[in-house]
C-alpha positions as CSV (number, residue, x, y, z in Angstrom):
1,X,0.0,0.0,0.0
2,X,1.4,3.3,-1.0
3,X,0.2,6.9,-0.2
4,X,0.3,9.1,-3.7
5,X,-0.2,12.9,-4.1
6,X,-1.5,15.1,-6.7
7,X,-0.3,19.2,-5.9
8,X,-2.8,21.6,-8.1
9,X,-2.1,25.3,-7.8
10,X,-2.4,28.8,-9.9
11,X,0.9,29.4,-11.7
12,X,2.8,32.8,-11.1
13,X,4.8,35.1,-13.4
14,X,7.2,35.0,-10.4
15,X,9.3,32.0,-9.8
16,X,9.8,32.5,-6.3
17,X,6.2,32.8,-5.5
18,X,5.6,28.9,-7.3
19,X,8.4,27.4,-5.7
20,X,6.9,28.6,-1.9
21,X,4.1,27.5,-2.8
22,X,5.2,24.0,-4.0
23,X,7.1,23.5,-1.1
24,X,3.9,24.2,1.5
25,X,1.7,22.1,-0.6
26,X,4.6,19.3,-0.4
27,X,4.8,19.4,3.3
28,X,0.8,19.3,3.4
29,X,0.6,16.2,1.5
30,X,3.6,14.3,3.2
31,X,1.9,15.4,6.2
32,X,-1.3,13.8,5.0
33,X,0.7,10.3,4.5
34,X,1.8,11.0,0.7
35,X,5.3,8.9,0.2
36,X,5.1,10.0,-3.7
37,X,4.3,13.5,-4.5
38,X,3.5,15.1,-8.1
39,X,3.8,18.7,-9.6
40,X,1.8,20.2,-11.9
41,X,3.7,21.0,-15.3
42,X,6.3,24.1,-15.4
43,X,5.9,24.2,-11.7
44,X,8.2,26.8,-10.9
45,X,6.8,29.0,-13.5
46,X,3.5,30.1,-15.6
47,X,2.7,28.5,-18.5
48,X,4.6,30.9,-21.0
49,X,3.8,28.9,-24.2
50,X,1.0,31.3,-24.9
51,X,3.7,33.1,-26.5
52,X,6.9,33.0,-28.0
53,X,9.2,35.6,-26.7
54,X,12.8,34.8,-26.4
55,X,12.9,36.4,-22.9
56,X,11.3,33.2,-21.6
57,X,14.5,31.5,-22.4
58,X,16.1,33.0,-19.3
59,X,13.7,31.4,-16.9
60,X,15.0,27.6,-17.8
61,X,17.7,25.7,-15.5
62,X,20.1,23.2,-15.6
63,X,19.1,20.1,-13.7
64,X,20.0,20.0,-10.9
65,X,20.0,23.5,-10.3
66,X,18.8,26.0,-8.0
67,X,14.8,25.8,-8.2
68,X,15.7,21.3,-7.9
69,X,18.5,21.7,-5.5
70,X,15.5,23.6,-2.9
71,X,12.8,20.8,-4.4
72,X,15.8,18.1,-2.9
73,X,16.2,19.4,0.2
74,X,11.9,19.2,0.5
75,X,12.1,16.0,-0.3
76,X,15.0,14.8,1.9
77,X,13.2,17.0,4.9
78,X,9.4,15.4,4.1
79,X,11.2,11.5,3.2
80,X,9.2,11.7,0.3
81,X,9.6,10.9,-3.6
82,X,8.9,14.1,-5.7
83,X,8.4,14.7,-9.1
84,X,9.1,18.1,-10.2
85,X,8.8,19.2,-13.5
86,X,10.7,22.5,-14.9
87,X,12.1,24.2,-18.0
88,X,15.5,22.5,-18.5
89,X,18.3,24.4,-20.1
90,X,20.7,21.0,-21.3
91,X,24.8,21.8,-21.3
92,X,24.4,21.9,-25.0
93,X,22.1,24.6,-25.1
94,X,18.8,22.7,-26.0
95,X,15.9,23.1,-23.8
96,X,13.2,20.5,-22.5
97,X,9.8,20.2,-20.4
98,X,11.1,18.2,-18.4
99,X,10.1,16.1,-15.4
100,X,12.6,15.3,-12.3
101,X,12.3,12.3,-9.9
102,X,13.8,13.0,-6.3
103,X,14.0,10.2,-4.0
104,X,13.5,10.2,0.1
105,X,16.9,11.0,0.6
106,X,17.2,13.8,-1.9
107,X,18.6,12.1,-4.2
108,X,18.2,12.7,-7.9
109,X,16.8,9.2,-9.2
110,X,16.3,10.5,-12.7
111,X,14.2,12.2,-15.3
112,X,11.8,12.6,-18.3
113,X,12.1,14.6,-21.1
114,X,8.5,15.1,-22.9
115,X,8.3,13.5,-26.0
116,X,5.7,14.9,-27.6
117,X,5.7,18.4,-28.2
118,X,2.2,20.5,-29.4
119,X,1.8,23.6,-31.0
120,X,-2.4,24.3,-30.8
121,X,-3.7,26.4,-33.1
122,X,-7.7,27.8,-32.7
123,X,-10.7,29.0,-34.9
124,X,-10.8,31.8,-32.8
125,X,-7.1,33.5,-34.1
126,X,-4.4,33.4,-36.4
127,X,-2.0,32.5,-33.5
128,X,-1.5,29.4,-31.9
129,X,-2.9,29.4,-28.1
130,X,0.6,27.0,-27.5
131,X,3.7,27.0,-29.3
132,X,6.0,24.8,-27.5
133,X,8.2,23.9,-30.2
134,X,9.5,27.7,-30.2
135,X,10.7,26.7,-26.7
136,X,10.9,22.6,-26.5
137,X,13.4,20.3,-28.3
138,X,11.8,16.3,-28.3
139,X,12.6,14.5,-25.4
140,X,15.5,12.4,-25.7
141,X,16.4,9.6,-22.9
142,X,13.1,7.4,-23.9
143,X,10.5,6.4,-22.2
144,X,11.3,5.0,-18.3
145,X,10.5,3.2,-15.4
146,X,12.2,4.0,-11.8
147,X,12.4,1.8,-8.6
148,X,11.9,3.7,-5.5
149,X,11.1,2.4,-1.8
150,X,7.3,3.3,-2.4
151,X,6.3,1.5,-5.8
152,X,7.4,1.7,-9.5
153,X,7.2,4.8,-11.6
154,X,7.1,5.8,-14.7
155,X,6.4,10.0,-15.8
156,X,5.1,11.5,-19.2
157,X,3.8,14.8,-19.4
158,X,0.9,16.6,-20.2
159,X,0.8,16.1,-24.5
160,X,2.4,12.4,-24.1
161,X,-1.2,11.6,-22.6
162,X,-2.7,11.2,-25.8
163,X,-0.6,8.8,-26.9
164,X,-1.1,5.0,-26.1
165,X,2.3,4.4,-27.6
166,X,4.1,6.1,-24.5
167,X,2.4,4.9,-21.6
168,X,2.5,1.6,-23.4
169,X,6.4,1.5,-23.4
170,X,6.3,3.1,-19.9
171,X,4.7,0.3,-18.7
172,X,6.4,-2.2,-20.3
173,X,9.7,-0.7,-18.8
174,X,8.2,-2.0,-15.2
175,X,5.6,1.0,-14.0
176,X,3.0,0.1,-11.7
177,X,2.2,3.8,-11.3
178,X,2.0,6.4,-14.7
179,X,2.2,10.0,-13.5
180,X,1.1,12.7,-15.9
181,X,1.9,16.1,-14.5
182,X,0.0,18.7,-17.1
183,X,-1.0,22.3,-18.0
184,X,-4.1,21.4,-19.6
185,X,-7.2,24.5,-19.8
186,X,-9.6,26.1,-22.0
187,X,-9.1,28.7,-24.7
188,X,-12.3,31.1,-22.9
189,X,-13.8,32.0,-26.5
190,X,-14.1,28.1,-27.0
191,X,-15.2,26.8,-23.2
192,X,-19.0,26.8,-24.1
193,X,-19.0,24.9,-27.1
194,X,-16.2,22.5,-26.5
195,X,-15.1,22.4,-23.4
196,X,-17.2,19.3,-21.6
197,X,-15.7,17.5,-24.7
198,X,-12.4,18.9,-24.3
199,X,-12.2,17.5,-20.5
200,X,-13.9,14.7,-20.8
201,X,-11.7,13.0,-23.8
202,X,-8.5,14.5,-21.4
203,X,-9.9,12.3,-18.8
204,X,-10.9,8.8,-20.2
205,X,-8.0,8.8,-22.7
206,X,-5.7,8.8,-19.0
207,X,-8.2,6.3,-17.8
208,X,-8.3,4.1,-20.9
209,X,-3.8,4.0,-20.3
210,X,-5.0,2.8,-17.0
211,X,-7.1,-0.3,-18.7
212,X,-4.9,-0.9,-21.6
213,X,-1.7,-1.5,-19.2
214,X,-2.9,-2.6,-16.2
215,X,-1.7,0.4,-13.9
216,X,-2.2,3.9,-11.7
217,X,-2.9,6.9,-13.4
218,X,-2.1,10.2,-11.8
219,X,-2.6,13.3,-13.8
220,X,-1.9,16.3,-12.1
221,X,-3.4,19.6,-13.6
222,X,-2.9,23.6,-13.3
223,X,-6.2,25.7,-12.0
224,X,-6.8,29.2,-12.6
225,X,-6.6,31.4,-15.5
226,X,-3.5,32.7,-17.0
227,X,-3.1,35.7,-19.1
228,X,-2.0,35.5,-23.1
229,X,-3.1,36.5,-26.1
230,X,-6.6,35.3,-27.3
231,X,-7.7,35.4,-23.6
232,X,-5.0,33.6,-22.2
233,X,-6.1,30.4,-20.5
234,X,-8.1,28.7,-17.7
235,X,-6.5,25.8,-16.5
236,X,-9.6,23.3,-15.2
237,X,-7.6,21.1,-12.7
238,X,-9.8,18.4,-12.0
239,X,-6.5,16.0,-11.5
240,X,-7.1,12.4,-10.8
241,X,-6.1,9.4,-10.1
242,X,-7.8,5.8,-11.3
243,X,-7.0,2.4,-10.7
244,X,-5.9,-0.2,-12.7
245,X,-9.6,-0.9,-14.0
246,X,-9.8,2.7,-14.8
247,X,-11.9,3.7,-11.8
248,X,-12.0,7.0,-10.5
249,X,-10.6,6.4,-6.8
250,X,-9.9,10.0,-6.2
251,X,-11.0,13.4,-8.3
252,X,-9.5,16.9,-7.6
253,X,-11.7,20.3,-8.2
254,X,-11.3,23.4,-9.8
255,X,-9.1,25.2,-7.3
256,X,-5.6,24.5,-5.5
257,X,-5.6,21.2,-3.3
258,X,-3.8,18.4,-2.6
259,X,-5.5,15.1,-4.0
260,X,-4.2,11.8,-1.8
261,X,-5.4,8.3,-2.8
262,X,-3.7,5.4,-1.2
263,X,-3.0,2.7,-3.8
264,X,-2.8,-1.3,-3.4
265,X,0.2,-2.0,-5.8
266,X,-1.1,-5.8,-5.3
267,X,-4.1,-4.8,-7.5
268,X,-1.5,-4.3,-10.9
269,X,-0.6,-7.8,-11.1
270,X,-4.6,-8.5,-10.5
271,X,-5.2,-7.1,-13.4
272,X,-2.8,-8.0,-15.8
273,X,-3.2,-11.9,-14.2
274,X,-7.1,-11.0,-14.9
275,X,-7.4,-8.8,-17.9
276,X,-4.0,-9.9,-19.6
277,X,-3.7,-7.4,-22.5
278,X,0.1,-7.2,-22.5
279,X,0.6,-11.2,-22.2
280,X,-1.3,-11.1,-25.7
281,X,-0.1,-8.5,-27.6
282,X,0.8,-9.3,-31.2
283,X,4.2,-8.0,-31.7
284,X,4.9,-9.6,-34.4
285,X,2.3,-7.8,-36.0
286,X,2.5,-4.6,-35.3
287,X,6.0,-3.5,-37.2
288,X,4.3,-0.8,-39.4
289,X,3.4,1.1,-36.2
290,X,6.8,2.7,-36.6
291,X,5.6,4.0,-39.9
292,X,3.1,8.0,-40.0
293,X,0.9,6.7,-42.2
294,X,-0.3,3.3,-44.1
295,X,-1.0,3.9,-47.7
């Protein structure tokens, strides 16, 4: 049995004011009996990809750096595992969303580079509402699973959810938990008319990951609306976790909280033993899926 949290809050134009807040929120949940704790997307900053403006670039770190170094030491003070997702400036000068796995001890375990990177355009304006690729190179170190004292892990983030390929290969790498940390919201002009739609595929697509791969889900969501062009955003938080049946054990709301669920990693192996869709998977079938398109 293993205590997980989900930390929602309203991203900041101010660095400083995210990171406090991550770290209270942290503190809350491992006082609330969370041993693995997840951050939203771009924690330590608002979700500049509204816009592309080269000044952005400056608020990206090295990893570790200073906004992980504090993130370790709330880790090492709370015993928990954290995963902390920031804007990582690489050695070589590229940049990534990234997503970094602290252990109890403060320890850097790892991290994830997001793989799949969006740029959204909308009926509503000739600019896109998110341009990551101005700011995101791929993700490069693959899709992982990592060990820790509390259960298996594996972390994509936020545009990864859509694809069953990556929580597939997560899962196959050993995960028992999938974590999707994620600035996910509404374009205002477009909330009437699409945005039940908008959440609700969000939401079962996570779940369906759950089914398909007999594991946690954990998608951890922004709230609160940002300010950009076209109206800027309003992040609809809602995280949640399900089960490895794809039931809803625990549902976050629209404002900042800490969502706790306490998992039974016993039920993953359940599941697979019951419903045992990666025991028959036809690989040897499925080469072309390495291909865009089939003609």
């Amino acid at each position: 049995m293993v205590r997980i949290a989900g930390v929602q809050f309203v991203g900041n134009a101010d660095k400083e004011t995210n990171t406090r807040t991550a770290i209270r929120m942290v503190r809350e949940a491992a006082d609330r009996g969370a041993r693995i704790i997840c951050l939203p997307e771009l924690f330590s900053t608002m979700y500049f990809c509204v816009e592309t403006r080269r000044e952005y670039f400056d608020w990206a770190e090295p990893i570790p750096g200073p906004t992980i170094d504090r993130m370790r030491e709330v880790a090492r003070e709370t015993g928990t595992v954290l995963i902390a997702p920031i804007f990582e400036r690489a050695p070589d000068g590229r940049y990534f969303n990234s997503a970094t796995v602290i252990g109890p001890d403060g320890h850097l375990i790892g991290k994830y580079r997001k793989s799949s990177i969006p740029l959204m355009d909308t009926a509503q304006s000739a600019e896109p509402r998110g341009n990551e690729k101005f700011y995101f190179t791929p993700g490069d170190l693959g899709f992982r699973t990592w060990p820790t004292r509390f259960g298996k892990l594996g972390v994509l983030v936020c545009w990864d959810q859509w694809y069953p390929e990556a929580a597939r290969l997560t899962a196959m790498s050993g995960a028992q938990i999938l974590f999707y940390p994620t600035a996910i919201g509404w374009l205002p002009a477009e909330k009437e008319e699409h945005g039940a739609q908008q959440q609700s595929a969000w939401e079962t697509i996570q779940r369906s990951h759950g089914i398909a791969n007999g594991v946690y889900v954990c998608a951890v969501n922004r709230v609160g609306h940002e300010d950009g062009p076209t109206g800027g955003l309003e992040f609809w938080g809602d995280s949640f976790v399900s089960d490895p049946g794809g039931r809803l054990i625990a549902k976050g709301g629209t404002g900042e909280e800490v969502l706790t669920a306490t998992l039974d990693l016993r039920k993953v192996d359940e599941s697979r033993t019951h419903w045992p869709f990666l025991r028959d998977r036809r690989i040897d079938a499925y080469a072309d899926i390495t291909k865009r398109y089939l003609d």
